[in-house]
C-alpha positions in Angstrom: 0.0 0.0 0.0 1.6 3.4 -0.8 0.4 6.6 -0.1 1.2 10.1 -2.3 -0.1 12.7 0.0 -1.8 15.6 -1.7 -0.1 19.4 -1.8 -1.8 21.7 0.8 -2.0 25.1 2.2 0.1 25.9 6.0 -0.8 28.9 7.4 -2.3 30.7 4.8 1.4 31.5 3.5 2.8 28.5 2.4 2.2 25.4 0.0 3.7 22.3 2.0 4.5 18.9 0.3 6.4 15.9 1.4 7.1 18.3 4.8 8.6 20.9 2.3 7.3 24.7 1.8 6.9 27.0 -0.8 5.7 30.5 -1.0 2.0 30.6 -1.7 2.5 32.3 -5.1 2.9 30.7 -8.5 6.2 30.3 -8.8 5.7 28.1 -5.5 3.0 25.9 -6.6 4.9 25.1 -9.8 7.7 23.5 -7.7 5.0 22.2 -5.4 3.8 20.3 -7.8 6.4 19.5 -9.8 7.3 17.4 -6.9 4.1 15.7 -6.3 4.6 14.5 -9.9 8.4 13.5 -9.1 6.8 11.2 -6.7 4.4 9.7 -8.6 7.0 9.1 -11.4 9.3 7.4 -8.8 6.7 5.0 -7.6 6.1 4.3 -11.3 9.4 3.5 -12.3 9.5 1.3 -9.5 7.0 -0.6 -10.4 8.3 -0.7 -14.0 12.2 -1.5 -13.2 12.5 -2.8 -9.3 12.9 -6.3 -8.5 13.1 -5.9 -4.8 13.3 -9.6 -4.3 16.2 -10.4 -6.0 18.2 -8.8 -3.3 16.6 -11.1 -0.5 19.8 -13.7 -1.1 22.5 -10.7 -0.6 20.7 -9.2 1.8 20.4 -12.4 4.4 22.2 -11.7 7.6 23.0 -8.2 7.0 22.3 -4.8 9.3 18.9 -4.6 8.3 19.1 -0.5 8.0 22.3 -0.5 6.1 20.9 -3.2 3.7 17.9 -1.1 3.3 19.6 1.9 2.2 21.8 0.0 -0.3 19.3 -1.2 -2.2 17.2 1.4 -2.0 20.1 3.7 -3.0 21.2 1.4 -5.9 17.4 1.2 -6.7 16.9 5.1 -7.3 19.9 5.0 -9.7 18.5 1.8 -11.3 15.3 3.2 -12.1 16.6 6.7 -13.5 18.9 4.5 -15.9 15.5 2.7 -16.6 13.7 6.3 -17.4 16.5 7.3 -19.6 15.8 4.7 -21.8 12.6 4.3 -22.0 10.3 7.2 -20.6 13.3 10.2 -20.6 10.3 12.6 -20.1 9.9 12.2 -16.3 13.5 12.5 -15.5 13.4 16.5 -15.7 11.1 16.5 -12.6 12.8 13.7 -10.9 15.9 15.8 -11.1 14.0 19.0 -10.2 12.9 17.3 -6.8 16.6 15.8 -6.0 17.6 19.9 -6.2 14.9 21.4 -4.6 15.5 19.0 -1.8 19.1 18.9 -1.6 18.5 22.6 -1.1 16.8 22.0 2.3 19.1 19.6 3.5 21.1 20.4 6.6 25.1 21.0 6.2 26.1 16.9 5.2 29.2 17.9 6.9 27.5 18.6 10.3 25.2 15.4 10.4 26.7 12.8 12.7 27.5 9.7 13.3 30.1 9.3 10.7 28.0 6.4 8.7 25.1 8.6 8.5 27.0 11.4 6.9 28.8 8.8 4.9 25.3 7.6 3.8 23.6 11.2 3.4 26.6 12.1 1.1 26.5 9.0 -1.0 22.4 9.7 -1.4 23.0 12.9 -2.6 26.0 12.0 -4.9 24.1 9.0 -6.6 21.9 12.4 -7.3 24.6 14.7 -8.5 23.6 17.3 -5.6 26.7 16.9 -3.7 28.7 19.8 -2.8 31.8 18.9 -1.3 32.9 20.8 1.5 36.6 21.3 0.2 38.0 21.2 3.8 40.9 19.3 4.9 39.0 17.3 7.0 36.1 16.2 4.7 38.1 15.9 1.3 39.2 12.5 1.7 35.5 11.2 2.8 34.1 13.1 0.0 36.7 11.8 -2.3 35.4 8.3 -1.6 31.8 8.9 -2.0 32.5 10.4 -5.1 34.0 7.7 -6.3 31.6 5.1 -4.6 28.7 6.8 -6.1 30.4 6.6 -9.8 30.9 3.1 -9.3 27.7 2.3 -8.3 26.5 4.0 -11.8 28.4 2.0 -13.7 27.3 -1.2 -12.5 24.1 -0.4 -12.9 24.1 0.6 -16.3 26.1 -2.7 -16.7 23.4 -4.7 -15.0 20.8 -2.8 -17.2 22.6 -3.8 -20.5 22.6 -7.0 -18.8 20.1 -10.0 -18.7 19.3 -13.0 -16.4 21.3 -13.5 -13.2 23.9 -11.3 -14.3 21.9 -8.7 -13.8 21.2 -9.6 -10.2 24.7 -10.2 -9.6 25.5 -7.3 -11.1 23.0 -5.1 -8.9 24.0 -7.1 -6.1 27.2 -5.9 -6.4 26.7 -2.0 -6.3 24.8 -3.2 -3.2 27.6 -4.4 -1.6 29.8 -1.5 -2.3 27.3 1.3 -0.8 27.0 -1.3 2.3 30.9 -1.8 2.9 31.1 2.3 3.1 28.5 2.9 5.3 29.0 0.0 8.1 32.7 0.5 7.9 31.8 3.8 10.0 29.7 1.9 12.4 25.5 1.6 12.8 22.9 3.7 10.8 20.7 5.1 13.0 18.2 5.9 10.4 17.7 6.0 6.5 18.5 8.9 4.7 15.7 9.4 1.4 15.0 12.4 -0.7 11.1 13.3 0.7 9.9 12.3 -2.6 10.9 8.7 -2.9 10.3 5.9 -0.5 10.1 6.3 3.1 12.1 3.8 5.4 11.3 5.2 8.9 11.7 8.5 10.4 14.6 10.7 8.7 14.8 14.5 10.2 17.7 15.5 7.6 15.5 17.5 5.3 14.4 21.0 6.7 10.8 22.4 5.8 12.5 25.5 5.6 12.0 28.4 2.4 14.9 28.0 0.3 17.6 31.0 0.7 21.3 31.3 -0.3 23.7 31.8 -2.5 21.9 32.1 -5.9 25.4 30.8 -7.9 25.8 28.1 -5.8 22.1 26.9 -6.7 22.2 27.2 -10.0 25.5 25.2 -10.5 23.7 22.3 -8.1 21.0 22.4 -10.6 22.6 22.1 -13.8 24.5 19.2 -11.9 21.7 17.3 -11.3 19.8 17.4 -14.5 23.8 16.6 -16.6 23.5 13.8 -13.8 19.7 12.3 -15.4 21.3 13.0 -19.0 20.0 16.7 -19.4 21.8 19.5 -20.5 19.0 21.9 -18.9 15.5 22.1 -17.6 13.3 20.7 -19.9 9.9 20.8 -17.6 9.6 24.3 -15.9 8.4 26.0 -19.9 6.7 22.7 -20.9 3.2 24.0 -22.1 1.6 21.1 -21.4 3.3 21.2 -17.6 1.8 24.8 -17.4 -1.5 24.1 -18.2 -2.1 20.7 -15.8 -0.3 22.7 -13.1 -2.9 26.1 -13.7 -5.7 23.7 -13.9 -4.9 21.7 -10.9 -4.3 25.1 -8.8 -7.4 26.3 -10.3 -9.5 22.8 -9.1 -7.2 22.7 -5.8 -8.2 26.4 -4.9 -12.1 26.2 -5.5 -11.8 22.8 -3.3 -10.4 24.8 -0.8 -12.5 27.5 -1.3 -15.8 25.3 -0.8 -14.5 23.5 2.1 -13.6 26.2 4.3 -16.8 27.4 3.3 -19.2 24.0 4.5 -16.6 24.0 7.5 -17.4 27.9 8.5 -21.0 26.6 8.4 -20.4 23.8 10.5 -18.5 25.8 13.0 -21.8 28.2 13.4 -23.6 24.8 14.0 -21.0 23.5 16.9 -21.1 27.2 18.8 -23.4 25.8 21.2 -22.1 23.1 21.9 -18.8 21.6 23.9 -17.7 20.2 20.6 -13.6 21.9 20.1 -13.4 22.0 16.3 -14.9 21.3 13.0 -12.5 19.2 11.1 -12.4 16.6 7.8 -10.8 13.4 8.3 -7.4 12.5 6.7 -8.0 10.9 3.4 -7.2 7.1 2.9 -9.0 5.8 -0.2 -6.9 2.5 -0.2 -8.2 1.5 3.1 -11.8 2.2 2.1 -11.6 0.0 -1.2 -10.4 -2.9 1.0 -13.2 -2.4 3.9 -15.8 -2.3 1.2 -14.2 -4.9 -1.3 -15.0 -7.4 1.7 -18.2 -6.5 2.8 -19.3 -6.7 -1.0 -22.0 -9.4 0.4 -23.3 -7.5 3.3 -23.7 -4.1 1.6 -25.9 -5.9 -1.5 -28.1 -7.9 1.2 -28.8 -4.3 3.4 -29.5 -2.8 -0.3 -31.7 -5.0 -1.2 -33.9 -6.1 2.6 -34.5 -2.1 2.6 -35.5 -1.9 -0.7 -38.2 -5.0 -0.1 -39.0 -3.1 2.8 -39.6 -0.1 0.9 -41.7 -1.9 -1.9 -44.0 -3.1 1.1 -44.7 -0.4 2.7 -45.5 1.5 -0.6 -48.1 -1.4 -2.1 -50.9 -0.1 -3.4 -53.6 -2.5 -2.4 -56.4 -3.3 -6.4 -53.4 -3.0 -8.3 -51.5 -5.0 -10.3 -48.3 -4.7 -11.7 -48.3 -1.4 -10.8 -50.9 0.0 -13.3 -54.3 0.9 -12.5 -57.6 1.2 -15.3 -58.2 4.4 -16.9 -61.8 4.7 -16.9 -61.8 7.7 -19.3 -60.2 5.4 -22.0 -61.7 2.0 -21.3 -65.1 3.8 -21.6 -63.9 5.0 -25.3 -62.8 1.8 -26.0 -66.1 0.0 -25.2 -68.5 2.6 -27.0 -66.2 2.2 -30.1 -66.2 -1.5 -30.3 -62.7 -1.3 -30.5 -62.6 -4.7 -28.0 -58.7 -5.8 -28.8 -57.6 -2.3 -27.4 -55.4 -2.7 -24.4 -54.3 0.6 -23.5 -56.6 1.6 -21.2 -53.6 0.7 -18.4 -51.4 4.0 -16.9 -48.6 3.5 -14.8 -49.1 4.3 -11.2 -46.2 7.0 -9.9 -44.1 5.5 -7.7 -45.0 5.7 -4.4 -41.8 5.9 -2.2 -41.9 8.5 0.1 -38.5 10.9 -0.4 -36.3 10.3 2.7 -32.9 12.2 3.7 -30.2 10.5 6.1 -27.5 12.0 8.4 -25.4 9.4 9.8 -23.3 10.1 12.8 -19.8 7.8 13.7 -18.4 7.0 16.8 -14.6 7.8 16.5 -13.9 8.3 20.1 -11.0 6.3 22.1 -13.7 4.1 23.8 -14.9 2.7 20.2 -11.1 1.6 19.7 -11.0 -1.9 20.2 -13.7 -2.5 17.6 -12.2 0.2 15.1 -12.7 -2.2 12.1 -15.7 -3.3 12.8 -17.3 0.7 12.9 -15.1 1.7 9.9 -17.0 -1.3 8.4 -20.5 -0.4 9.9 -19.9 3.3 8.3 -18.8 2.0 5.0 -21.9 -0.7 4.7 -24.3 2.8 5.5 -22.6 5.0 3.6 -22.8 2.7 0.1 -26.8 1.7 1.4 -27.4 5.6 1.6 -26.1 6.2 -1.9 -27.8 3.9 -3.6 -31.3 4.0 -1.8 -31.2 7.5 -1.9 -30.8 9.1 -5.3 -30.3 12.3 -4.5 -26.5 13.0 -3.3 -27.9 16.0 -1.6 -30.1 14.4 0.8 -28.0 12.2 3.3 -24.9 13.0 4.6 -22.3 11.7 7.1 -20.1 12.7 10.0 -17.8 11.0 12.7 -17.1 12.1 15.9 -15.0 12.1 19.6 -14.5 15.2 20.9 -14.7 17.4 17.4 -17.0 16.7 14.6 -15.5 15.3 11.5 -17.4 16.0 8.5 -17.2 12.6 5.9 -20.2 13.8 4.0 -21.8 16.7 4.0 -24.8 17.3 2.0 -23.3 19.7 -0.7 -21.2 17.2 -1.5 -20.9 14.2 -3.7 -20.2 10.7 -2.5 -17.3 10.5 -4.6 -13.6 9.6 -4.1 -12.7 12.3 -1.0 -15.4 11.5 0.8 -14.7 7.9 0.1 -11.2 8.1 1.5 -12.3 9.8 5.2 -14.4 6.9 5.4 -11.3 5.0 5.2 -8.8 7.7 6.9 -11.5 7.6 10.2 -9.5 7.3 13.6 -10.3 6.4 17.2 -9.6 9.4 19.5 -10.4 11.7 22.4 -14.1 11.5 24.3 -17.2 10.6 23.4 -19.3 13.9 23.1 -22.7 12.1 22.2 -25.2 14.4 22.7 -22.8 17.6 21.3 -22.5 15.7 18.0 -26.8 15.2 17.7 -27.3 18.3 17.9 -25.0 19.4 15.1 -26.3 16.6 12.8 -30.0 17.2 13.7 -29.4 20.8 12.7 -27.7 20.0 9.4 -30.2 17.7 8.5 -33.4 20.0 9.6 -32.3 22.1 6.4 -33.5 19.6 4.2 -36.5 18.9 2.4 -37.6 15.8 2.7 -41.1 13.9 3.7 -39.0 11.6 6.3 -35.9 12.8 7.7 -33.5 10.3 9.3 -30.6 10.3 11.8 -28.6 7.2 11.9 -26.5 7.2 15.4 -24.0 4.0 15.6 -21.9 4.6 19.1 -21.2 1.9 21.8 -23.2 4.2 23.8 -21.0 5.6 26.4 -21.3 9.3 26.4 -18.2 10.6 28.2 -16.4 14.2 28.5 -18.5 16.3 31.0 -20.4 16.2 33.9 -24.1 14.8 33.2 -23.6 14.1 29.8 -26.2 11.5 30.4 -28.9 13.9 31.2 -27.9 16.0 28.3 -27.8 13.2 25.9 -31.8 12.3 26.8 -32.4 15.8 26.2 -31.3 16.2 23.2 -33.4 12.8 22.0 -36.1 14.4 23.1 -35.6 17.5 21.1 -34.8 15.5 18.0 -37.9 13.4 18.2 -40.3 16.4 18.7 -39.1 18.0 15.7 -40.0 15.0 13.5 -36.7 13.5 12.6 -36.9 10.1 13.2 -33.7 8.4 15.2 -31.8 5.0 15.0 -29.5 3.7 17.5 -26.9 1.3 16.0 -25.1 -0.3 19.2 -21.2 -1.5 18.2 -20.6 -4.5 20.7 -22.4 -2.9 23.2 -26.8 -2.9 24.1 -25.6 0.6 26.4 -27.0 1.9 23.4 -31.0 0.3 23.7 -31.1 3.2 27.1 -31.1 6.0 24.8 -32.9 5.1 21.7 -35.9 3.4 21.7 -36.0 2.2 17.4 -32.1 0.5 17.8 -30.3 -2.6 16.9 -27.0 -3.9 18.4 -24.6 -5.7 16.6 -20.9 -6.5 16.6 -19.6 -6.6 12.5 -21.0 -5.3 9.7 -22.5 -9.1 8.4 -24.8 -8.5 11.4 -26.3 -5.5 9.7 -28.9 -7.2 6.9 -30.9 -9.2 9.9 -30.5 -6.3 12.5 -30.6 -2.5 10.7 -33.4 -3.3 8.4 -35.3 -5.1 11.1 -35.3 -1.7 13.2 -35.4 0.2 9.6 -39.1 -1.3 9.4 -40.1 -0.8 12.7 -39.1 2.7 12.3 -41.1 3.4 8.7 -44.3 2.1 10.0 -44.4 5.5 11.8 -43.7 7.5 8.4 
């Protein structure tokens, strides 16, 4: 599973990628992005090139850090010679993002202990990014990762012109090389990696610092990393086509940001009341939703389906078949025309559904921990139900919950892949403010139209943060059911949540949620 995270805004001053800023300007967001698409050409080229396997026989018995920066070291280089022949029109970016970081980098020659400097300086040779020093005491250690990172080139433009187990040998090789230099100095106490590329752990080497300095200097670092990819210059910065993705993206990126500070403004009106701290949206992680809902394929068809048969019942017209009823009008023109073999004199009836609009409210406090999965699973069962059984994007929505609300859903927005992915990014945290979070969820859904409102509540039912949070939470039931919205308690492992609600259910997985939701769901609509 990798994750690319997305560019965003710090501070209102900065764009921040990868834990690096740039000035919120244009000239920013070009580099901004230029890395976010150094990134996802890296992972690419993995997959295209790297056969990470190949190294397990080498790497048996070895200082499992100093392995891992070998390979991953001789890897980068690997894939670059990979780009060059193949897709040379990703390497100006790739080289772009080696600069700009090598820019933020602290002083190599300050970094300590001596196998981490060794290690940093052989990264950021392998890049051609390396400035040496030119001091007495660093020449001769510079000298030697100069040489080691040359070395490790040519093999691996060897083992690229190579085939079969040559080529592992070959790659092998280089691997060995960076690994004699660094553990010759001692332990690595972490993995040095350009914040683009893959991340092996925690590595504090690269500042999120604006990039100042001697302008010379940088430009000479920059010509030596693209003649380092095969470029004479920058091929990407006045690419037209670059320029127009990267205005368009800033264009989409800024009226996303635009739209959600204004639903969170709105939400924060909504939580004034109330103890709630903050109005937040969860951190994104679509790759965990498509799992959760991949395996509960089953359960979310079988809920689809019981509440639509529930529906269908509940909306049977009693003297009618099929649907269509007689039209007398025609029938009677019919018989005084003789016209006997005539047999459309039948109008469809208009369905009869009654139009509904769901809020669905999470438990993400620390108390709902130990069955995590199973909620994240519960919310991602409801929130596929709600988009299919009701049509209208604009009528249901969905929030989590601890001590701040998290907004997954709101109504103004479509159940597409963002709100997809704070399904999946949901975590367990903080208290349980219950009766805080109904009220904002009751308010939000009291703006909609809708001839049955519903507010879906699945907690383990153990309000917690404030004195008499019981009492309030009863309260606030009560104020919900006077004002017509009807209210389902969904109980995760836990009947604490029967007390409160009186339509509920109580299960402990999602696969529960066909017998037990649409069981309550019914007893609920015979009231609509």
């Amino acid at each position: 599973m990798v994750k690319l995270p997305a560019p965003r805004i710090v501070d209102e001053k900065f764009y921040m990628l990868h834990g690096l800023y740039n000035d919120l300007d244009t000239g920013g967001w070009d580099t901004t992005w230029r890395n976010y698409r150094a990134s996802l050409f890296h992972l690419s080229l993995h997959a295209a090139f790297s056969d990470f396997k190949a190294y397990g026989p080498w790497a048996k018995g070895k200082d499992v850090a100093a392995a891992t920066f070998a390979v991953s070291l001789v890897e980068d280089v690997n894939i670059t010679a990979g780009a060059k022949a193949k897709w040379a029109g990703v390497l100006a970016d790739l080289a772009h993002a080696n600069y700009t970081s090598a820019l933020r980098l602290v002083d190599p020659d300050d970094v300590e202990p001596s196998a981490l400097r060794f290690a940093v300086k052989a990264l950021l040779s392998s890049a051609g990014v390396f400035t040496s020093g030119g001091t007495s005491l660093t020449r001769e250690e510079d000298d030697e990762v100069s040489a080691l990172a040359d070395g490790v080139i040519k093999k691996v433009d060897e083992a690229v012109k190579s085939k079969g187990p040559e080529r592992k040998t070959l790659l092998a090789e280089a691997a060995e090389e960076v690994y004699s230099g660094v553990t010759s100095r001692g332990a690595l106490p972490e993995i040095p990696y350009f914040p683009h590329t893959d991340a092996h752990g925690p590595c504090d080497l690269f500042q999120g610092k604006l990039v100042e300095g001697d302008q010379n200097k940088s430009d000479a670092l920059l010509r030596s990393a693209f003649a380092r990819v095969g470029l004479a210059s920058d091929t990407g910065a006045a690419d037209s086509l670059f320029l127009s993705e990267a205005r368009e993206i800033l264009a989409s990126t800024e009226a996303l940001n635009t739209r959600l500070a204004k639903v969170k403004a709105h939400y924060e009106e909504l939580t004034a009341p109330t103890r709630l701290d903050e109005v937040e949206f969860p951190p994104g992680d679509y790759g965990n939703f498509m799992r959760v809902r991949a395996a509960l394929a089953g359960p979310i068809k079988n809920v689809r389906d019981q509440l639509n048969l529930v529906k269908n019942v509940l909306d049977d017209v009693s003297g009618h078949d099929s649907g269509q009823q007689l039209d007398t009008q025609a029938a009677m023109q019919v018989m005084a025309s003789g016209q006997s073999n005539r047999t459309d004199v039948f109008e469809q009836l208009e369905p009869m559904t009654k139009e509904e609009a769901w809020a669905i409210l999470i438990d993400a406090s620390k108390s709902t921990t130990s069955f995590a999965h199973e909620t994240k699973g519960i919310a991602t069962c409801l929130a596929e139900v709600a988009s299919k059984m009701i049509k209208q994007h604009d009528q249901w929505a969905m929030y989590s919950f601890n001590n701040s609300i998290q907004i997954i859903k709101d109504f103004a927005e479509d159940y597409g892949i963002i709100s997809k992915a704070r399904i999946g990014g949901m975590t367990q945290r903080n208290s349980t403010l219950l009766p805080d979070a109904i009220q904002v969820a009751y308010k939000a859904l009291s703006t909609r139209e809708a001839a049955v409102r519903i507010l879906v509540v699945v907690s383990d039912g153990y309000p917690s943060g404030y004195n008499d949070i019981g009492k309030k939470l009863v309260s606030v039931i009560k104020e919900v059911a006077k004002s017509g919205i009807f209210l389902m308690g969904v109980g995760v492992d836990s009947g604490a949540i029967k007390q409160y609600f009186p339509v509920n259910c109580v299960l402990s997985s999602p696969y529960e949620l066909m017998k037990t939701f649409a069981k309550s769901y019914l007893e609920m609509a015979y009231n609509f």
